[in-house]
C-alpha positions as CSV (number, residue, x, y, z in Angstrom):
1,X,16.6,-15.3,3.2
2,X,15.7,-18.9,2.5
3,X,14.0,-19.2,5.5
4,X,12.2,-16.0,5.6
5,X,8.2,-16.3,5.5
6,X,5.6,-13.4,4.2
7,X,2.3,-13.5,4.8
8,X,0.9,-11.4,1.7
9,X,-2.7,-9.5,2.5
10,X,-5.3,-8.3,-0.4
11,X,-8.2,-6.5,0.8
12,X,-10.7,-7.0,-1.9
13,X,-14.0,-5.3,-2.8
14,X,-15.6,-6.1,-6.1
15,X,-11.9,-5.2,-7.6
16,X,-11.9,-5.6,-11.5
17,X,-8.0,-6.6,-11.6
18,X,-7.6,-9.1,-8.4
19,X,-8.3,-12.1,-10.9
20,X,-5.5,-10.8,-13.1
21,X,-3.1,-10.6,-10.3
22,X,-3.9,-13.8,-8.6
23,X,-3.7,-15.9,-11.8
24,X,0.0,-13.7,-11.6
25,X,0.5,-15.1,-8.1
26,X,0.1,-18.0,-8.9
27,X,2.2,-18.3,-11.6
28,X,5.5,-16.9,-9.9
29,X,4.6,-18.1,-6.7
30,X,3.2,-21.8,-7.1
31,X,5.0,-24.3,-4.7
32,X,7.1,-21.7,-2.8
33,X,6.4,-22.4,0.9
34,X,7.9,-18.9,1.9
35,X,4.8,-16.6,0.7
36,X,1.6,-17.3,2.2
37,X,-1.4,-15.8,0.7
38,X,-4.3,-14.2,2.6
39,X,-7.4,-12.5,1.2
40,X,-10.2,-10.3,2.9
41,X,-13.2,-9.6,1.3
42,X,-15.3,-6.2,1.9
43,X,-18.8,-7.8,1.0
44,X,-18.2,-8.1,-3.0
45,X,-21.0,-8.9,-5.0
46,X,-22.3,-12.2,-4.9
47,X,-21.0,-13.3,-8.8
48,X,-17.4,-11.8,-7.7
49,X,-17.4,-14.1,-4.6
50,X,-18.6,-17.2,-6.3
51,X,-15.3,-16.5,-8.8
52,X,-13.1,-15.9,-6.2
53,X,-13.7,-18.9,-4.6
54,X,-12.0,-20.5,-7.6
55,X,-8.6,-19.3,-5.9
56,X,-9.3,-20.9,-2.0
57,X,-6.7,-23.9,-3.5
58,X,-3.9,-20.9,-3.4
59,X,-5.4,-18.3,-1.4
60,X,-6.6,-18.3,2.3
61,X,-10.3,-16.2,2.0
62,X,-12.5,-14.8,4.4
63,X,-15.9,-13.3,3.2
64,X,-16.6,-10.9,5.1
65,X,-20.6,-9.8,6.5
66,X,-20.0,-6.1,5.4
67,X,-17.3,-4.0,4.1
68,X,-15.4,-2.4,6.7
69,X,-12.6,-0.6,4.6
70,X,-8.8,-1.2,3.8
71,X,-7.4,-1.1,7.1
72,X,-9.8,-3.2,9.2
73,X,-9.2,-5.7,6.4
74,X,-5.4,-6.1,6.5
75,X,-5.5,-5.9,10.3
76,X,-7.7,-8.9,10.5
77,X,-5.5,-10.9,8.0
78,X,-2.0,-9.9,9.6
79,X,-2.4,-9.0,13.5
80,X,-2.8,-12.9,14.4
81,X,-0.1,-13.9,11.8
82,X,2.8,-15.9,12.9
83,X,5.0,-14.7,9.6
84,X,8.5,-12.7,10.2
85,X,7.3,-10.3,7.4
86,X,4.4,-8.8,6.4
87,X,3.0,-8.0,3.0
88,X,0.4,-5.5,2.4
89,X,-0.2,-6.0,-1.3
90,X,-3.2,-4.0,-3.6
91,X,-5.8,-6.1,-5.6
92,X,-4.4,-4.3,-8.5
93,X,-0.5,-5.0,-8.2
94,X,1.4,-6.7,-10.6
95,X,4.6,-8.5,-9.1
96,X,7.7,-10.6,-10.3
97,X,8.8,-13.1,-7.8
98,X,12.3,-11.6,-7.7
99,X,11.6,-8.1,-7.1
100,X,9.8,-9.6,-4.1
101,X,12.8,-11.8,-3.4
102,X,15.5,-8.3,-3.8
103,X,13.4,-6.6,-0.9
104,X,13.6,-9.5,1.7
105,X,17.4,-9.4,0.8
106,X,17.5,-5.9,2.5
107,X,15.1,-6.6,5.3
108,X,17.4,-9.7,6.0
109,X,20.7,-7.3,5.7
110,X,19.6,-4.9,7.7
111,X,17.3,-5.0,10.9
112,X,16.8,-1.7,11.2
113,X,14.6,-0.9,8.1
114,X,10.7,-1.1,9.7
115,X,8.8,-1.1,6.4
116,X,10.0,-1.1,2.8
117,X,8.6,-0.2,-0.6
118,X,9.9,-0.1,-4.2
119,X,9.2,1.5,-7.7
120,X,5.7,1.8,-8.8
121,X,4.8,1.7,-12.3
122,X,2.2,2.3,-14.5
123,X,1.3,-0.7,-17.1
124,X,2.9,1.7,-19.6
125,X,6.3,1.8,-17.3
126,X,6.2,5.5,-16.3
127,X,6.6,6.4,-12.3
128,X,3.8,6.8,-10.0
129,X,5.2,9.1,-7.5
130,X,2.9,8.0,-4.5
131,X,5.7,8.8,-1.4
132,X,5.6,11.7,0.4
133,X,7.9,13.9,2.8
134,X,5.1,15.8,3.6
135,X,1.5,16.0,4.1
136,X,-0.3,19.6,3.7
137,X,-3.8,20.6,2.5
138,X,-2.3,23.1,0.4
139,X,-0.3,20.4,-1.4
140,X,-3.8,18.3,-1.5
141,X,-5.5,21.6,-3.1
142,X,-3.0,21.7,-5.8
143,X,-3.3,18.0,-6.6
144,X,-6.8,18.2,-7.2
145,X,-7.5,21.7,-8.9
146,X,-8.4,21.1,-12.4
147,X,-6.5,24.3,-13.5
148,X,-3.3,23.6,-15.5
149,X,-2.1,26.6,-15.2
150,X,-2.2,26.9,-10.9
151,X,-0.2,23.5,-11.5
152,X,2.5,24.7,-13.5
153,X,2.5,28.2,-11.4
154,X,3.7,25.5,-8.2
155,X,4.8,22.7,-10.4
156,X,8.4,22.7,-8.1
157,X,6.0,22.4,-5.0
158,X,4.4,19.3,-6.5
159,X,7.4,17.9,-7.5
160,X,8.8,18.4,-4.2
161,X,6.0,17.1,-2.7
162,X,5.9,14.2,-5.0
163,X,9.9,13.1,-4.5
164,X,9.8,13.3,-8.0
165,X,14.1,13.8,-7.4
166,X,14.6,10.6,-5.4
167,X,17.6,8.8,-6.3
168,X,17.3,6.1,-8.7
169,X,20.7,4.7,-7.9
170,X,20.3,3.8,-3.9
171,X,18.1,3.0,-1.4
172,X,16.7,5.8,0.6
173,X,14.9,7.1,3.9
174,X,11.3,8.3,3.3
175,X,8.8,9.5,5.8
176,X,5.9,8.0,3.8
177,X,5.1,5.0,1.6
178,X,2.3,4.2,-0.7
179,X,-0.1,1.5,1.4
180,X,-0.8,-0.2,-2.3
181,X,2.9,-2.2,-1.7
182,X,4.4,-2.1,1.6
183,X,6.9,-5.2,3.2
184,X,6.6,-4.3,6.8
185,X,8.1,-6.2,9.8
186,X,5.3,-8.4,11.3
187,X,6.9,-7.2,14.7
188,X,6.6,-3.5,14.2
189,X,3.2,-3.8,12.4
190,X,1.6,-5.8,15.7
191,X,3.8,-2.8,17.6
192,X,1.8,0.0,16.6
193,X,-1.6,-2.1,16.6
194,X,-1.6,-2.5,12.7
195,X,-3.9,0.2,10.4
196,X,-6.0,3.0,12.7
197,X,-9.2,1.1,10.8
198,X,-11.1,4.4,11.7
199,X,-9.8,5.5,8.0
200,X,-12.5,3.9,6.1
201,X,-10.3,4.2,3.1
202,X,-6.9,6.6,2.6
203,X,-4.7,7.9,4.6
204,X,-4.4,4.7,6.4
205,X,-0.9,4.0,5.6
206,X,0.6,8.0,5.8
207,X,-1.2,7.3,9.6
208,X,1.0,3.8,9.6
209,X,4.0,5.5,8.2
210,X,3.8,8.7,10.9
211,X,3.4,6.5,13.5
212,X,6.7,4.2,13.0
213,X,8.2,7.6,12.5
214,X,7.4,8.4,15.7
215,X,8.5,5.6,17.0
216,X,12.2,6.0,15.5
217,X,11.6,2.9,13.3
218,X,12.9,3.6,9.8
219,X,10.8,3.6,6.3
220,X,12.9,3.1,3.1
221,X,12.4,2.9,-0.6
222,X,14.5,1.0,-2.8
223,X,14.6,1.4,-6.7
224,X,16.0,-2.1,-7.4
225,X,12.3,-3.9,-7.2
226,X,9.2,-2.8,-8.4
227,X,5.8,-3.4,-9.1
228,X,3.1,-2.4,-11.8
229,X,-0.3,-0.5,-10.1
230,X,-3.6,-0.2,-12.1
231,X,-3.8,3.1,-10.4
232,X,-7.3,4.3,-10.7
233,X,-7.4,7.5,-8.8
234,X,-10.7,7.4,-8.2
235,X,-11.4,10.3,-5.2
236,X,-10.5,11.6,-8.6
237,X,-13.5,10.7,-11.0
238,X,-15.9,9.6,-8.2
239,X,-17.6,11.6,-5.9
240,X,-18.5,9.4,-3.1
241,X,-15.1,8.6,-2.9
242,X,-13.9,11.6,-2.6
243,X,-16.2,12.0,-0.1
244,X,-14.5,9.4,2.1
245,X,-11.2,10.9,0.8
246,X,-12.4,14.0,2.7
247,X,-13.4,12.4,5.8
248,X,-10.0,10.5,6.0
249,X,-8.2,13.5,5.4
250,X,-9.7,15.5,8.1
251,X,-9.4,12.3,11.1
252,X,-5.3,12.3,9.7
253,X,-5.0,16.2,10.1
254,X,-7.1,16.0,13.3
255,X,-5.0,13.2,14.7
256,X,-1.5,14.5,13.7
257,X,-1.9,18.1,13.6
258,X,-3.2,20.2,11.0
259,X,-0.5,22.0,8.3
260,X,-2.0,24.0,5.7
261,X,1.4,25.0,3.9
């Protein structure tokens, strides 16, 4: 594990927590020659730049001409990178070193884990349930209805859906992982060509996730390291993003097949 390196990729765009969780970084991170630390910027704001600049001592930045989405982002940092592993990390992720250093563990113990994500917590410590066995447009219907009571009437759906039951006591085989925290094999990540960067924004990593499926490469989630996620939902409360939300979700279905139950 000692000689293990991680390239860690941020794809930024005028994110109100990235200067949080680099000044975080850098505190657990500071003269450890394992991590290296990449950022992409989608075209931020000109006063968001300027202050991220402030980080090039720590960080390796490129400013990108135009925002071309989350994918196209972490494929430019990672597909040229030398690193064994692969970290694609959200501008809104708070990590300890050592939960980091708990997930190499396993990739090092065993080769035949592809990608491999942990807990996810909100700042208040509760579970995000962002893995999925499944991916239907029924299930995304019933995740954004604003009726209560159509939630409770398929709240055992949901939680199904939501592998709100998954052990807490062992690591385990998923089909799908949340993109906002992934340790991936550089080698398997180049395999598959990195993100399909025609997903804008979403979707991108169930896409990833399917296709190392596909390729018999395994996905697992471990409850022994987590991170904190300023989750903001925001296909939620915003309509343009829900927009591209939309359009992601109908290139995933059209790609992989359309399920409606």
């Amino acid at each position: 594990m000692a000689n293990a390196k991680v390239a860690i990729s941020i794809v930024t765009y005028n994110s109100q927590h990235i200067f949080n969780v680099l000044d975080n970084l850098k505190k657990e991170f500071v003269q450890d020659r394992n991590f290296r630390f990449v950022v992409f910027d989608n075209n931020s704001n000109e006063e968001y730049k300027k202050q991220l600049k402030e980080y090039q001592d720590f960080v390796d930045i490129t400013f990108y001409q135009e925002n071309k989405g989350f994918g196209f982002g972490h494929n430019y940092n990672l597909l040229k990178a030398d690193e064994k592993y692969f970290l694609v990390f959200n501008p809104d992720i708070i990590l300890v070193r050592e939960d980091l250093l708990k997930m190499l563990e396993i990739m090092e113990r065993d080769h035949s884990i592809a990608l491999l994500v942990p807990k996810v917590l909100n700042s208040d410590g509760t579970p995000q349930h962002l893995m999925r066995d499944r991916v239907s447009v029924f299930d995304y219907f019933l995740r954004f209805v604003p009726f209560k009571f159509v939630k409770k009437l398929f709240a055992k759906r949901l939680a199904i859906y939501e592998l709100r039951d998954i052990p807490d006591d062992r690591d385990q085989d998923i089909r799908i992982g949340s993109g906002c925290f992934m340790l991936i094999k550089g080698e398997d990540f180049k395999e598959v060509g990195g993100f399909d960067d025609r997903y804008f924004m979403y979707f991108e990593d169930y896409d990833l996730c399917v296709e190392l499926g596909r390729r018999n490469k395994r996905i697992v989630y471990t409850p022994f390291s987590q991170v904190v996620h300023y989750y903001e939902r925001g296909a939620h409360k915003n309509s343009r993003l829900f927009k591209i939300f939309m359009k992601s979700m109908y290139l995933y279905f059209n790609k992989w097949g359309w399920r409606w139950f």
